[in-house]
N, C-alpha and C positions, 0 to 999 in steps of 0.2 A: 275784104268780103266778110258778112257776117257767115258767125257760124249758129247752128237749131242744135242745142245740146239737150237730152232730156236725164236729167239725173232723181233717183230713186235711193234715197237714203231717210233711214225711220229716225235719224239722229238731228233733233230740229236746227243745233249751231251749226254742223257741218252741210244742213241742207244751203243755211243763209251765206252760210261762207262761200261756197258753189258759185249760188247765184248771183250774190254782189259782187266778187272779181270776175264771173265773166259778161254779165251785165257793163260793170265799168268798161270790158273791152271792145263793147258794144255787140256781144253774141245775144242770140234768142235763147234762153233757158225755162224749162219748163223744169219745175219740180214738184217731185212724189215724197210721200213719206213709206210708203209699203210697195210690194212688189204686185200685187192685184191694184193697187191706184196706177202703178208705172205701166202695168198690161194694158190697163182702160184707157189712158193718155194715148200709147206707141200705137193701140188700134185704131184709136179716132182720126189719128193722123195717116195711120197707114190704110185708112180706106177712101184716102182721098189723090191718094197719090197714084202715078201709072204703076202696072206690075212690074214686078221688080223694081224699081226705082229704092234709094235709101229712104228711109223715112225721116231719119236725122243725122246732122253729121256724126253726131255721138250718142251714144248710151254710158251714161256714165252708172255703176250700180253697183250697192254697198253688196256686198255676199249674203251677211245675214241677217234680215228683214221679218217683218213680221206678216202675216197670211200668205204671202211665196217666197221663199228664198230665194239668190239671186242664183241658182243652177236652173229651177223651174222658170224661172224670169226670161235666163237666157236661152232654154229651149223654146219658149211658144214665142219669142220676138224673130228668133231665126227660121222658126216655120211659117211664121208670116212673110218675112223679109229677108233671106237668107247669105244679102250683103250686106248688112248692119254690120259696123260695127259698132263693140262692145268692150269698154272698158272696168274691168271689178276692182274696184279697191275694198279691202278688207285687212282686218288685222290678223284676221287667219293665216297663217305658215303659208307663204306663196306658192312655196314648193308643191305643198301638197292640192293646194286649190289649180296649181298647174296640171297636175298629172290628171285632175278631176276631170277638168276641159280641154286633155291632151287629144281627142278626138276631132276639135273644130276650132284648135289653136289658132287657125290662120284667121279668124273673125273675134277672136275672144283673147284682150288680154290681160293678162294681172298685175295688177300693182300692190305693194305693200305701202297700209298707211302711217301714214308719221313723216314722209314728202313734204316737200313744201310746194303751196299750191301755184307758184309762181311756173316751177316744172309742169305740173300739167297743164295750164294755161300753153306754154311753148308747144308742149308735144302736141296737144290739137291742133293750135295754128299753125306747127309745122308740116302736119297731117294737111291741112285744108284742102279741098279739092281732089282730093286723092282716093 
């Protein structure tokens, strides 16, 4: 099964990297470069969908972006759709970007970058459906 990934990162190699491995794996990817393009994308799609329903399998979102950061990113996507999940990679101390979104952890998780993207490829498809 295909998976609808939307990933938001202002860092133009990492966007292309994103999208061509999971493109190759035959997933839909939509990418942003900023956190107000990733708002405008996730609402266009999430006004076509029934309520509640996920809007994409994933949000994948760099932390720190330029016009929203990825905290304001992930408050108005979970007030929209409050079962998203949400993945942040960033090279921000995990720890501390953990404790930040220690309130809504079970929707929101972090990874620290410098991963090989082979692992998050897995972890999605091992997620799928779920």
């Amino acid at each position: 099964m295909s998976l609808k990934i939307l990933v938001a990162d202002d860092n133009q190699f990492t966007r292309t990297v994103y999208t061509d491995m999971f493109s190759q794996r035959g997933h839909s990817v939509v990418a942003t470069s900023n956190g107000d393009e990733c708002l405008t994308k996730f609402k266009s799609e999430w006004l076509t969908k029934s309520p509640g329903a996920k809007v994409f399998d994933s949000v994948i979102l760099d932390y720190s972006m330029p016009v929203a950061n990825g905290d304001e990113v992930v408050g108005e996507i979970l007030r929209m759709s409050p079962k998203q999940d949400i993945l942040i990679l960033s090279a921000y101390d995990a720890d501390k970007l953990k404790e930040a979104f220690s309130k809504i952890k079970e929707k929101v998780e972090i990874i620290q970058k410098g991963f090989p993207v082979e692992a998050l490829i897995e972890k999605l498809e091992s997620n799928e459906g779920k």
